[in-house]
MIDREN-798219 format. One line per 5 residues: number of its first residue (from 1); their letters; for each residue x, y, z of N, C-alpha, C, O. Coordinates in steps of 0.02 Angstrom, whole numbers, plus 50000, padded with zeros to 5 digits. Example, Ala and Ser with C-alpha at 12.3 -4.5 7.8 and 13.67 -1.06 7.14 Angstrom:
// MIDREN-798219
1 = as = 50660 49716 50390 50615 49775 50390 50660 49835 50390 50712 49834 50423 | 50642 49888 50354 50684 49947 50357 50645 50002 50394 50670 50057 50402
// end
This chain:
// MIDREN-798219
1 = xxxxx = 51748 46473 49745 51675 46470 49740 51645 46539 49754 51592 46557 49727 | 51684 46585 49803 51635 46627 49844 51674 46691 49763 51635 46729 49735 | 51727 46690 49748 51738 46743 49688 51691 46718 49624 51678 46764 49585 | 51674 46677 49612 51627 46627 49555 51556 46684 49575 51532 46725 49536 | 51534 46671 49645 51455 46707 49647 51455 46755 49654 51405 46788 49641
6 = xxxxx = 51520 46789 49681 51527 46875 49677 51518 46890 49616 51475 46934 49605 | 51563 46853 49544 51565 46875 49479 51512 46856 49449 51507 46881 49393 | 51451 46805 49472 51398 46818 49437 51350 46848 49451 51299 46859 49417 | 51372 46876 49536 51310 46925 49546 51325 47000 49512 51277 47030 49487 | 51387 47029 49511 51414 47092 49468 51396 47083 49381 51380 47131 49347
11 = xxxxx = 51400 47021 49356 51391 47034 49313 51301 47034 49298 51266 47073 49266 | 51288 46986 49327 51192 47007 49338 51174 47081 49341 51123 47096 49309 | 51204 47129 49371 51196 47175 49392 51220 47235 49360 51203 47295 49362 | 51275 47193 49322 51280 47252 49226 51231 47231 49192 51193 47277 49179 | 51214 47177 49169 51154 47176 49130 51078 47192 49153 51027 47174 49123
16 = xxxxx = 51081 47216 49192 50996 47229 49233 50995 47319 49212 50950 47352 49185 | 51082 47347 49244 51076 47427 49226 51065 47416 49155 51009 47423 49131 | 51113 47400 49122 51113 47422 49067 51037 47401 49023 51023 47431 48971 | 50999 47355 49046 50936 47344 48994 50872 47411 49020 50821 47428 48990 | 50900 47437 49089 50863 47486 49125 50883 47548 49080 50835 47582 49062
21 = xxxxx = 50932 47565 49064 50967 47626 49029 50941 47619 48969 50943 47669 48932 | 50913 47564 48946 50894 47569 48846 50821 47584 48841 50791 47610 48793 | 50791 47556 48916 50723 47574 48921 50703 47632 48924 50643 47642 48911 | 50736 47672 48938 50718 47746 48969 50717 47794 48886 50769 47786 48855 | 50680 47826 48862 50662 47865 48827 50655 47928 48834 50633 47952 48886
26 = xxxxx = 50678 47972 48771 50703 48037 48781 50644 48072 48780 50608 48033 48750 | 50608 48125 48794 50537 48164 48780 50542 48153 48697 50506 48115 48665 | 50595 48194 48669 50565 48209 48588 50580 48148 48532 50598 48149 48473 | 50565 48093 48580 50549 48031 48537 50472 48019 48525 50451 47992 48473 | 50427 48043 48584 50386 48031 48562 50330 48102 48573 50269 48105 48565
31 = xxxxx = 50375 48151 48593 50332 48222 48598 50363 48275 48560 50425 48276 48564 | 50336 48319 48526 50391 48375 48492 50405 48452 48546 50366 48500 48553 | 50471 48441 48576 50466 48481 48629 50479 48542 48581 50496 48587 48620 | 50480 48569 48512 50498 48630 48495 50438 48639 48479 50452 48609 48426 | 50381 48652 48472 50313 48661 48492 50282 48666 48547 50313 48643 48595
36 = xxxxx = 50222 48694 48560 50171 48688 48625 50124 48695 48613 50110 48716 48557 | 50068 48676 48668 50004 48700 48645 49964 48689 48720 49981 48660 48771 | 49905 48725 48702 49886 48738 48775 49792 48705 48759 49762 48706 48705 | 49767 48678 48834 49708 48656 48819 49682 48663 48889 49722 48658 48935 | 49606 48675 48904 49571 48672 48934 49518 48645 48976 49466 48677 48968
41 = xxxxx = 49513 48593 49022 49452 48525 49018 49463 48504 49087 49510 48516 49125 | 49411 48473 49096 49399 48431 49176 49432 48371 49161 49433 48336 49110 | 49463 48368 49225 49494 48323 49247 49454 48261 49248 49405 48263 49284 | 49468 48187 49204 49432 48139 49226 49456 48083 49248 49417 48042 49273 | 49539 48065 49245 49568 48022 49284 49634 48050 49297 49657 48096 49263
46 = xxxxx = 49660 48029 49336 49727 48041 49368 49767 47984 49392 49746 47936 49424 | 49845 47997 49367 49858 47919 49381 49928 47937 49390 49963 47952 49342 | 49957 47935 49469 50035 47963 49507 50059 47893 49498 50049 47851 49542 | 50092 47876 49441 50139 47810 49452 50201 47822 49419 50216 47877 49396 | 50250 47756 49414 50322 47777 49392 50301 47731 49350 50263 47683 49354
51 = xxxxx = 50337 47760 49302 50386 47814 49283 50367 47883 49253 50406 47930 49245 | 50307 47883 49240 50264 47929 49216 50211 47922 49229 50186 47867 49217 | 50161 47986 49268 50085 47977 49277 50073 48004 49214 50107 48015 49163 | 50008 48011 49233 49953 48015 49170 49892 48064 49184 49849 48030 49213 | 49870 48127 49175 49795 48156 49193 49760 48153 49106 49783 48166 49050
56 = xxxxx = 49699 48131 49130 49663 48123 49070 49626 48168 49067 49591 48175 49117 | 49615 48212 49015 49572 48286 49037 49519 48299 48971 49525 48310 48911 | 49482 48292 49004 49417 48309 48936 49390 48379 48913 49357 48412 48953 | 49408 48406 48839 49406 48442 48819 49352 48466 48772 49344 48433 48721 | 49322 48507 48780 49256 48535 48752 49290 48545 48672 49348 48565 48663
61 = xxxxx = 49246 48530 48619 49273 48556 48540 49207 48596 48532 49155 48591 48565 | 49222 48646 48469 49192 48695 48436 49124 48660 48409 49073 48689 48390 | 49138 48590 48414 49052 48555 48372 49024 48521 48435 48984 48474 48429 | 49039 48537 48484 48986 48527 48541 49005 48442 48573 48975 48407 48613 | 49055 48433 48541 49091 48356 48557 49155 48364 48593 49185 48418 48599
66 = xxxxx = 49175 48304 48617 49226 48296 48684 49284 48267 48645 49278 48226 48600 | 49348 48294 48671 49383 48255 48664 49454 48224 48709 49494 48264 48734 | 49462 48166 48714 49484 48164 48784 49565 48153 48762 49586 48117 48716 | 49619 48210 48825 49687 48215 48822 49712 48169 48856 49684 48158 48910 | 49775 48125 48836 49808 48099 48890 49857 48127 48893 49894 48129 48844
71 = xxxxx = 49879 48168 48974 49941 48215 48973 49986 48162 49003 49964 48110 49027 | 50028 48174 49002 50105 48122 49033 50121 48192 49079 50115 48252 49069 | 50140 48158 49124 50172 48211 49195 50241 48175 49217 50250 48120 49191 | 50281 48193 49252 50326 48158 49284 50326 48127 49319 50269 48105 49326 | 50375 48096 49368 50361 48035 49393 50318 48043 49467 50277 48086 49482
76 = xxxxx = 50335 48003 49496 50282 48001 49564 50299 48036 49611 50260 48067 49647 | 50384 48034 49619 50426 48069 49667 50411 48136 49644 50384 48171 49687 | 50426 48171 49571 50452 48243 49549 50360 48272 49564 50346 48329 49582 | 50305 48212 49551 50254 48261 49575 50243 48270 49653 50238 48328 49673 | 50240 48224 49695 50247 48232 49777 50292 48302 49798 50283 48347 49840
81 = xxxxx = 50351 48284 49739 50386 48360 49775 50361 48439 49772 50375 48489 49805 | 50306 48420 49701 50276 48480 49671 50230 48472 49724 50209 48528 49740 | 50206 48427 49758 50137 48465 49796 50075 48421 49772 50020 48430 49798 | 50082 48378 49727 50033 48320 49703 50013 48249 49740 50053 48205 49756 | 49969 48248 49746 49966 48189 49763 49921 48187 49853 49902 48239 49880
86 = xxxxx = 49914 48125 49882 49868 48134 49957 49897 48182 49968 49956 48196 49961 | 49827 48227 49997 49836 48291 50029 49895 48336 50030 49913 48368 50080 | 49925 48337 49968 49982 48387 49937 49914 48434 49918 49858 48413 49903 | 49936 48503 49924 49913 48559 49912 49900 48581 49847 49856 48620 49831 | 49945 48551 49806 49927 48541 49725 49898 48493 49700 49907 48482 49640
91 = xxxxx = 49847 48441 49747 49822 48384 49715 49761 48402 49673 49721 48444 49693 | 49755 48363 49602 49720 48369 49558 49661 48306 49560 49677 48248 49545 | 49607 48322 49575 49559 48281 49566 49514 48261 49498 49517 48301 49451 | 49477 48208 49493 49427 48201 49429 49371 48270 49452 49338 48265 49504 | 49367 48316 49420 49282 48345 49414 49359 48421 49408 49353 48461 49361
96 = xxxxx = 49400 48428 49440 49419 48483 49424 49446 48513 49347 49462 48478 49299 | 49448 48583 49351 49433 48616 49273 49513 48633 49275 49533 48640 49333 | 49546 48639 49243 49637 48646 49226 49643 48656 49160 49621 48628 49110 | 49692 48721 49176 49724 48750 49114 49776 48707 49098 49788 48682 49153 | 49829 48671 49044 49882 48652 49026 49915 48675 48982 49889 48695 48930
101 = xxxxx = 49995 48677 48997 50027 48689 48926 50063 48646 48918 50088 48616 48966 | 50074 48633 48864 50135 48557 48841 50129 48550 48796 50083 48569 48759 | 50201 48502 48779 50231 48471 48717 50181 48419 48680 50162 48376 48720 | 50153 48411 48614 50105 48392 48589 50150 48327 48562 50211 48324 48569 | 50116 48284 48534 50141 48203 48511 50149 48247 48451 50125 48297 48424
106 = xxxxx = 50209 48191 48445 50234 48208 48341 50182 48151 48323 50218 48112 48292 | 50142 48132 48324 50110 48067 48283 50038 48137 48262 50017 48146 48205 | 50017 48170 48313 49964 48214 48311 49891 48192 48352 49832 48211 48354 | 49935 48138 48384 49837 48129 48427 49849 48162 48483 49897 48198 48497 | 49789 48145 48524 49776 48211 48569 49807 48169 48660 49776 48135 48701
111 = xxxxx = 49881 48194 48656 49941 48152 48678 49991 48233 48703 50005 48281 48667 | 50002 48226 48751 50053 48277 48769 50095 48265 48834 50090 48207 48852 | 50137 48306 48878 50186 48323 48910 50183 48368 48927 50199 48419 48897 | 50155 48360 48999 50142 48425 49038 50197 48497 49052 50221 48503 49108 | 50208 48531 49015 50257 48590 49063 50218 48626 49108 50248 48656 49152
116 = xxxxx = 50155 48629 49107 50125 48678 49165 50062 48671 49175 50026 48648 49132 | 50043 48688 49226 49968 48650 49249 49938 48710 49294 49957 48716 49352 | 49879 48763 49259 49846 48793 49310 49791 48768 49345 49745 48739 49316 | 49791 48780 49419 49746 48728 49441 49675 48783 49465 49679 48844 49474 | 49605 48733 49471 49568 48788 49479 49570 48856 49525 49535 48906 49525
121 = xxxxx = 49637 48832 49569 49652 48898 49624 49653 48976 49601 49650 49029 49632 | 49661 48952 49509 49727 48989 49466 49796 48983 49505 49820 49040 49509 | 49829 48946 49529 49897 48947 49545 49922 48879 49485 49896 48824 49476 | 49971 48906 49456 50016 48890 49408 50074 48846 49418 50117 48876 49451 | 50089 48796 49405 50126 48752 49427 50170 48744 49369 50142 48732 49316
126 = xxxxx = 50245 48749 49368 50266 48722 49316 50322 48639 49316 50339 48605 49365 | 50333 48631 49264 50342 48554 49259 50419 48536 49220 50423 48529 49159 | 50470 48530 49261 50515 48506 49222 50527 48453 49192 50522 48398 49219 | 50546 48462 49126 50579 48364 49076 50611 48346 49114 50654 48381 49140 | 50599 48276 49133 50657 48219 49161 50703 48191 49107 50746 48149 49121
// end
């Protein structure tokens, strides 16, 4: 009996990794990391969660209209370590102004992947792919 619930808890426990391993997605599935591009805008939401946060940054255009970025950042842990997040020294608020550079969506909307984040300090933060 007791080898019966060992072998169905091991095998529960291959199928949980393994549906965890198919979930996980590579960056240049849905960003083109052999490109970049860089943008400018206040910060209007911020969002430290796993598996990927999110800063939403609103960007001034040439015809006097907005247009709003959703950047993908890393996860919750890789930003805490950068300094993000409660009273981390690199925390990014709504109203602040930030430089970005990153990997743009292959689809072409206004969608990216943060590699670097200047914050209004001017101190420069950069951002490794998970």
């Amino acid at each position: 009996m007791i080898k019966r619930a060992l072998g169905g808890v091991f095998f529960s426990a291959l199928l949980l990794a393994g549906g965890a391993s198919l979930a996980h997605h590579s960056l240049s599935g849905v960003y083109d990391i052999r490109k970049s591009g860089e943008l400018t805008g206040t910060v209007t939401k911020v969002e430290f969660t796993n598996p990927h946060g999110a800063m939403h940054v609103a960007v001034d255009n040439a015809d006097g209209t907005k247009t709003e970025w959703i950047l993908t950042t890393g996860s919750a842990n890789t930003l805490q370590s950068l300094g993000f997040g409660r009273g981390g020294p690199n925390t990014v608020v709504e109203g602040d102004v930030v430089t970005i550079g990153y990997f743009p969506a292959r689809n072409g909307k206004p969608l990216g992947f943060i590699r670097n984040i200047t914050l209004p300090n001017a101190k420069t933060i950069e951002f490794q792919p998970e």
